[in-house]
C-alpha positions in Angstrom: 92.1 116.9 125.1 92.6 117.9 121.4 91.9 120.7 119.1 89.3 120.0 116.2 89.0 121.8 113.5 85.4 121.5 112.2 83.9 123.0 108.9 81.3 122.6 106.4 83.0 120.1 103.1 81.8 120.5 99.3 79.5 117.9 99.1 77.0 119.2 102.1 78.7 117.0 105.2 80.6 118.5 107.9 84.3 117.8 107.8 86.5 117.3 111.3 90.2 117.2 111.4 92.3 117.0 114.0 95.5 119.1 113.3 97.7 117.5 116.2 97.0 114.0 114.9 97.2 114.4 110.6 95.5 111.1 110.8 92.4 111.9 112.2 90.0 113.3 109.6 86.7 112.7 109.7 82.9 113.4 108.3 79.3 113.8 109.3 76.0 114.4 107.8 75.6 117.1 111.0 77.9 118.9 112.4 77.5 116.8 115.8 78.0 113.5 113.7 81.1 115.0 112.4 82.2 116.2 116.4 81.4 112.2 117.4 82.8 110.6 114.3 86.7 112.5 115.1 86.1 111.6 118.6 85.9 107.7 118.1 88.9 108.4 115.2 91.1 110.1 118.0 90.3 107.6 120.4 90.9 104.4 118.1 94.3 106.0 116.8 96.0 107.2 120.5 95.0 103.8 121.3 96.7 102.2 118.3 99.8 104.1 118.9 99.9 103.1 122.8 99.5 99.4 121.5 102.3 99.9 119.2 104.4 101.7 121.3 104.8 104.9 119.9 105.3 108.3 121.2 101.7 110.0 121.5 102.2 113.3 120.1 101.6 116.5 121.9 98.7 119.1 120.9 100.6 122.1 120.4 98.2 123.4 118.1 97.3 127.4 118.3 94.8 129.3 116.3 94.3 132.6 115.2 91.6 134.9 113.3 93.2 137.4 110.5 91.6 140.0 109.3 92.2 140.0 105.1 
């Protein structure tokens, strides 16, 4: 499992990122285009690191909500 940061971008697509993995930024027209497009991303770059044998990193990511 990995934390996803999903938002809406600038130019009217939905933008997912996933903070554990820098690589892994994605796009969707819809917000559940955006939620499958970083789900094939995450998949196809864990898997590229297992071929290459290189340490998978670990999602220590933790959110919080500020009040300003």
């Amino acid at each position: 499992m990995r934390q996803v940061i999903i938002y809406p971008g600038e130019n009217g697509y939905w933008v997912a990122q996933c903070p554990s993995l820098p690589p892994c930024i994605s796009q969707g027209k819809t917000r559940e285009e955006a939620i499958a497009n970083i789900q094939e991303a995450i998949e196809l770059y864990l898997e590229i690191l297992t071929e290459e044998g290189r340490t998978i990193p670990e999602d220590k990511v933790e959110t919080i909500l500020l009040t300003v």
